[in-house]
Structures are given as C-alpha cells and as structure tokens.
C-alpha positions as CSV (number, residue, x, y, z in Angstrom):
1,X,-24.1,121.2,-37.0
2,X,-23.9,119.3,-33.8
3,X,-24.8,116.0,-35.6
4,X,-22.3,116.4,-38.1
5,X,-20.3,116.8,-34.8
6,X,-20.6,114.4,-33.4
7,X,-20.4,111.7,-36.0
8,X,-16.9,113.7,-37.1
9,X,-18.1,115.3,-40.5
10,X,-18.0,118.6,-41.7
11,X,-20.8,120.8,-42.9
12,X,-21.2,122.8,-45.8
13,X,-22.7,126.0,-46.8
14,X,-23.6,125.0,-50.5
15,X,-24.4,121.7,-52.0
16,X,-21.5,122.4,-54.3
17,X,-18.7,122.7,-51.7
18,X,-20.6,119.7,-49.8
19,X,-19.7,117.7,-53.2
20,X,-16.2,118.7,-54.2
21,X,-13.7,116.0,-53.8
22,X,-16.9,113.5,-53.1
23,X,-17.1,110.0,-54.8
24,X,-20.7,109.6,-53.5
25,X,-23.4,112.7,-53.1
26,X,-26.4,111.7,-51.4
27,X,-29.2,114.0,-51.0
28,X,-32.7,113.8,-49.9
29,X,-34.8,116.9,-50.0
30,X,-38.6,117.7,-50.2
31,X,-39.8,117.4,-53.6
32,X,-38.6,118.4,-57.0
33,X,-38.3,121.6,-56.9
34,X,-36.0,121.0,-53.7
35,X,-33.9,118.6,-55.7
36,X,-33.2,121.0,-58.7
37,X,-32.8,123.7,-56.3
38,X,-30.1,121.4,-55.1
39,X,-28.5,119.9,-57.7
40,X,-28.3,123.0,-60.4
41,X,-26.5,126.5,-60.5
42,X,-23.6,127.5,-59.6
43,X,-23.9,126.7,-56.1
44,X,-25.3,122.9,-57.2
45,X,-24.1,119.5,-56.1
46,X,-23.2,119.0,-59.9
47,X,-20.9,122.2,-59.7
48,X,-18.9,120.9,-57.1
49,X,-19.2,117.3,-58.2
50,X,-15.9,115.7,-60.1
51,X,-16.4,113.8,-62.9
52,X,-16.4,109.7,-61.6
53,X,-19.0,110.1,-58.9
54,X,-22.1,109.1,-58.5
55,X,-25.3,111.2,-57.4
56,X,-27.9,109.0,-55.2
57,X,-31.1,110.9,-54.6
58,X,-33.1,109.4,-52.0
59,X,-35.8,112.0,-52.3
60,X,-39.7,110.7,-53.3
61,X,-39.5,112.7,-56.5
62,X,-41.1,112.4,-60.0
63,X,-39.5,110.1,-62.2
64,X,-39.7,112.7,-64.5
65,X,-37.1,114.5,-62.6
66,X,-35.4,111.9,-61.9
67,X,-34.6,111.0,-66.0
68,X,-33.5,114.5,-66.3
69,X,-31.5,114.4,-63.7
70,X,-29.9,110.9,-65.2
71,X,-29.5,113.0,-68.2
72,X,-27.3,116.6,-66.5
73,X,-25.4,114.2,-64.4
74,X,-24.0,112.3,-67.5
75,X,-23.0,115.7,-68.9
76,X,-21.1,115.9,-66.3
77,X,-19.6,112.1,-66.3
78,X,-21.0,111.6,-63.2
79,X,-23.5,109.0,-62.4
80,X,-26.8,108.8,-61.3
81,X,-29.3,106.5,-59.1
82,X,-32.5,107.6,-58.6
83,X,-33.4,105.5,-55.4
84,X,-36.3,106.7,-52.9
85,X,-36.8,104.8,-49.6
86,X,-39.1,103.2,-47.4
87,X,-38.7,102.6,-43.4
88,X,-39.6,106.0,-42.4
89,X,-36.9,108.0,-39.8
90,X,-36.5,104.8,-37.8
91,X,-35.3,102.6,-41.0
92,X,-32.7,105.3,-41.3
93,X,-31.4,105.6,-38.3
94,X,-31.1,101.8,-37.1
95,X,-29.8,100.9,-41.7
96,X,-33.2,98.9,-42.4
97,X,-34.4,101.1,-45.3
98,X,-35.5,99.6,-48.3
99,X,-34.1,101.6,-51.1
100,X,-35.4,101.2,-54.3
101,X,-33.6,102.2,-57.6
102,X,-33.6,103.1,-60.9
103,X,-29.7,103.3,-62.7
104,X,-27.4,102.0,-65.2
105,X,-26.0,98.7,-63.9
106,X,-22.7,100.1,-63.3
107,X,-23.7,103.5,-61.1
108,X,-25.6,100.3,-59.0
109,X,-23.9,97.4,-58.9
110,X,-20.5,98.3,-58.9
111,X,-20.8,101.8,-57.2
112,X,-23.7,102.6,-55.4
113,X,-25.3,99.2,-53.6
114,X,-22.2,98.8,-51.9
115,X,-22.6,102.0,-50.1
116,X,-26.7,101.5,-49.6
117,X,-25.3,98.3,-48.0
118,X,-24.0,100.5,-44.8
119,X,-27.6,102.3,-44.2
120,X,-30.8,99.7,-45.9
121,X,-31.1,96.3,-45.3
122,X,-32.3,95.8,-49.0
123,X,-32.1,97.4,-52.3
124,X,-32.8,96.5,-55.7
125,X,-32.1,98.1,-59.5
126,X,-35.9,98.1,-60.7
127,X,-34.3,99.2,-64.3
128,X,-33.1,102.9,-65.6
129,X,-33.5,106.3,-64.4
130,X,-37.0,106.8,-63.0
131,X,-37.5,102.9,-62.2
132,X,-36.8,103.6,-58.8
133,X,-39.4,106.7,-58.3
134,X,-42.1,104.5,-60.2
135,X,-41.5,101.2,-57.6
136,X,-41.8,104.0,-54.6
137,X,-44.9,105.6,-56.4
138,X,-46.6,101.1,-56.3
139,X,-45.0,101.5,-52.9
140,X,-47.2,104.4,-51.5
141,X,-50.1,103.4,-53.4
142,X,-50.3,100.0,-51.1
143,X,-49.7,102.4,-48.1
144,X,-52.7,104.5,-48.9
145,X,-55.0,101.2,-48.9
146,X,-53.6,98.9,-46.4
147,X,-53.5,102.3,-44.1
148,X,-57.4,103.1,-44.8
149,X,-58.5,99.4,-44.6
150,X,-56.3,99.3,-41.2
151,X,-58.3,102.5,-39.8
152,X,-62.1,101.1,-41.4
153,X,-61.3,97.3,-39.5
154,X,-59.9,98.7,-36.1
155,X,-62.7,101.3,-36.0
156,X,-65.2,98.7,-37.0
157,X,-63.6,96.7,-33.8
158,X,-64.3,99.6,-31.3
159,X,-68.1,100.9,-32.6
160,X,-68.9,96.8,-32.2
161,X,-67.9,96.8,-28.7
162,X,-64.7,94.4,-29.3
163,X,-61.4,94.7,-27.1
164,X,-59.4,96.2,-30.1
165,X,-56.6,95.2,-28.6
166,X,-57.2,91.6,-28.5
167,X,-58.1,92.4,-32.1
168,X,-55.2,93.1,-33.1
169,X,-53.2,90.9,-31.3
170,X,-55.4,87.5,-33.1
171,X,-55.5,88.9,-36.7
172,X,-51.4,89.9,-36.8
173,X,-51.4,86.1,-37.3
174,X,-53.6,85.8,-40.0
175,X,-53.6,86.9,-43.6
176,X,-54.2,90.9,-42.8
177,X,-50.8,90.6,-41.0
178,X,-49.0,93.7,-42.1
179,X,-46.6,96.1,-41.0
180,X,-49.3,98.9,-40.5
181,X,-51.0,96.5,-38.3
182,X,-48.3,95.6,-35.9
183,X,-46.5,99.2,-36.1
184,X,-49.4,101.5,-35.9
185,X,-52.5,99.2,-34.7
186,X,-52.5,100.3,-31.1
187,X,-51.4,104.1,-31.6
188,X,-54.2,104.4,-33.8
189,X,-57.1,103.0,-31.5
190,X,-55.4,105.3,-29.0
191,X,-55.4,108.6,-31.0
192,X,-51.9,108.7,-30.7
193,X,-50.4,110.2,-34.1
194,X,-47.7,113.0,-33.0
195,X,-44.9,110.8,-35.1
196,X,-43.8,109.1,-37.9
197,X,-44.4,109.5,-41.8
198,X,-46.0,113.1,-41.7
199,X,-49.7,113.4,-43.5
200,X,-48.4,116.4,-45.7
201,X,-45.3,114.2,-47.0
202,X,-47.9,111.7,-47.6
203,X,-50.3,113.9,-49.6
204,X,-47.1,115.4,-51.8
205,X,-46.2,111.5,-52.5
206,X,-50.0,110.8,-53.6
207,X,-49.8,113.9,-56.0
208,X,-47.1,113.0,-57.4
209,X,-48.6,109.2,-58.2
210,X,-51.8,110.6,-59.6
211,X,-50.2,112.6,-61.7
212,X,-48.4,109.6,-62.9
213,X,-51.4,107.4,-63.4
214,X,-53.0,110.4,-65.4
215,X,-50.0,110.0,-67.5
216,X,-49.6,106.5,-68.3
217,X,-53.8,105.6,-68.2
218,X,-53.8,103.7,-64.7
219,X,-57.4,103.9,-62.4
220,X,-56.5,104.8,-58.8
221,X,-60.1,105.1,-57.9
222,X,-59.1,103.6,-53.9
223,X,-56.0,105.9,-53.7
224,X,-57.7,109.0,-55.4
225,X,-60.5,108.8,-52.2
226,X,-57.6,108.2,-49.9
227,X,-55.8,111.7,-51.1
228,X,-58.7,113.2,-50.6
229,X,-59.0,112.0,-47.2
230,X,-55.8,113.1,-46.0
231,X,-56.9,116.6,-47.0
232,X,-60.1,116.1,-44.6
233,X,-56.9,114.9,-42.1
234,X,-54.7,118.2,-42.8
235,X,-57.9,120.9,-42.8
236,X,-58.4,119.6,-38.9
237,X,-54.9,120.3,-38.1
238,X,-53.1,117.1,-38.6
239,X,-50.8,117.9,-41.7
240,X,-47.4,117.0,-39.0
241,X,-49.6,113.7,-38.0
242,X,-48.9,110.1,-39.1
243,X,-50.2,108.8,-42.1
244,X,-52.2,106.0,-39.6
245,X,-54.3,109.2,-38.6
246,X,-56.9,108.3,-41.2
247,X,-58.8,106.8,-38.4
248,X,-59.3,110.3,-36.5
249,X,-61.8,110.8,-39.9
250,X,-64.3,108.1,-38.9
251,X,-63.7,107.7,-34.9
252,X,-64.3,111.8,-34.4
253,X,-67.0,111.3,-37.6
C-alpha cells in the first residue's frame, strides 16, 4: 500500500475491481495456477474488465495457459498478450526489461507495445498466443547453460590457483563475454548469492520447459542435469538464492 502511495495509485482488494474502468490489466503472478486464480471467477480481472482492453500477463507461465487465456479474454472482447520478461527486479525498476510476446498484431502493435515502451527497453511480437511463453521458455534454457558453464569455468579458475578476478576481468572481452559473466562473475567466486532471480523461480521455469520439450519431442539433456542441480541447490537451503548459486555445488563439493 505504501508503494501504491507513493507513486499516487490506488489499490484494490480483487483483481476485478483493480480492472474496472482499465484499458490495460497487467498482472504478473507466480505460475499458472496464480494466473487463473487471477484472471477467473467472479472476483477475476476478466469480471471487472470492459470489453476494449487488453490483458498483458507478464507472468513465466505455460503457453498452454496462455492460449486459453487468449481464448476467455476474446469472449469477453478483450485482448490478450501473453508477454513474459527478462531483466530480473532491476530491469523493472530502472524500464530495461525485455518483454517478449505472443498476440494478435492489433492487441501489440497498436495497443500494448506502446505501453511496454514506458517500462522495457525492447519487445517483440514472436507470433500468437503462447509465442511469447515459448521465446521465455529458449530464454531460460540458455540461462541454465551459460549459468552452469559460468560456475564450471570460474571454479576451474580458483582450484588452478588463478586470481579469478583477473579472470574475469580478461575473458569479458572475449567470446564467453556474457551478461552472467559481468553481472554475477565476482558475487559468485565470493559466495555471495542473497539476491536476484530466486533458485525456486528458476526451478518452476525449468519445469515448465521440460514439460514442453516432452511435448513437442525436443532433447534437453544439458538443461535436464541443470534442474536437477538446482534441486541439490534448494535441499542445502538456497531455494531464495540466485540462480549463479550453482557454483556453491562444486566449490563446497
């Protein structure tokens, strides 16, 4: 209540009051479950929601939900984007997410990117409902490597006796330059994880990719072993740490 405050917004008790007289409802919730719990009944966004707007979700979700959703929301005549994020709590807060969607050409182009435009410093329409949880599932699949090869390189660097630092600091320039690297490099080597994009929230978003791949015939074998070792991660207590924590596994090994 005191952030709603203090940017001068009101809150709500139900999602369906939070949506009356709303062109755009953004949520972003937990999982699907979360979002029906949301969205349906008679205390649901879609309740309150008049026909003309448009529902963003911004929760990682199936994209199985998310066509279903596409479908309730045009009984409804309101619109739909499913369009998860990447950039963590800092992307959101300083508009640098990267929001990637899945929608009809008008709910995006002519509706919702104009909007996106105030809080993500990129989005795209990756095609209809469900596009946009399928790009995000790609998204977290890289994650779960480049994170694993990041925490397998750097703890490598320290067992050889190498400053890690310096490490770091000479391969950011060369082709394993990556985001992980520069953003999480020098918390990992320090056993620092108490932040960021939580293990658990990383373990729901894996699920939900496997089940995918079991779907449509993909091999995951890399982010299947991955999962599995952020489960090692959670059963030692670090279910709230940051995904980068997959180097506590081999330097505490």
């Amino acid at each position: 209540l005191a952030w709603v405050a203090l940017y001068g917004h009101r809150a709500a008790p139900t999602p369906r009051e939070a949506a009356e007289g709303a062109e755009f409802v953004l949520m972003c919730v937990g999982n699907d479950n979360d979002v029906r719990d949301v969205v349906y009944g008679p205390d649901g966004a879609l309740a309150g929601a008049e026909a003309g707007a448009v529902l963003v979700d911004h929760t990682t979700a199936s994209a199985e939900v998310a066509r279903e959703l596409a479908e309730a929301c045009a009984e409804y005549g309101v619109g739909f984007v499913d369009a998860p994020v990447s950039g963590g709590q800092a992307g959101a807060e300083n508009g640098q997410l990267t929001i990637m969607c899945g929608a009809d050409d008008e709910a995006f182009y002519r509706l919702a990117q104009p909007v996106m435009a105030a809080y993500a410093k990129a989005s795209a329409l990756m095609g209809s409902a469900g596009a946009g949880q399928l790009t995000k599932m790609v998204n977290q699949i890289l994650i779960a490597g480049i994170v694993e090869g990041l925490a397998e390189g750097l703890n490598f660097a320290v067992r050889a006796g190498l400053d890690a630092d310096q490490v770091i600091e000479v391969v950011k320039y060369g082709a394993a330059q990556s985001w992980q690297l520069e953003n999480r490099g020098r918390t990992m080597i320090r056993d620092e994880f108490d932040f960021g994009f939580a293990v658990e929230w990383m373990r729901k978003d894996l699920g939900i990719v496997l089940a995918e791949a079991k779907r449509n015939g993909s091999r995951l074998p890399v982010t299947a072993l991955v999962d599995q070792f952020y489960g090692q991660v959670a059963a030692r207590g670090g279910s709230r740490w940051d995904t980068s924590s997959l180097i506590h596994l081999l330097a505490h090994d």
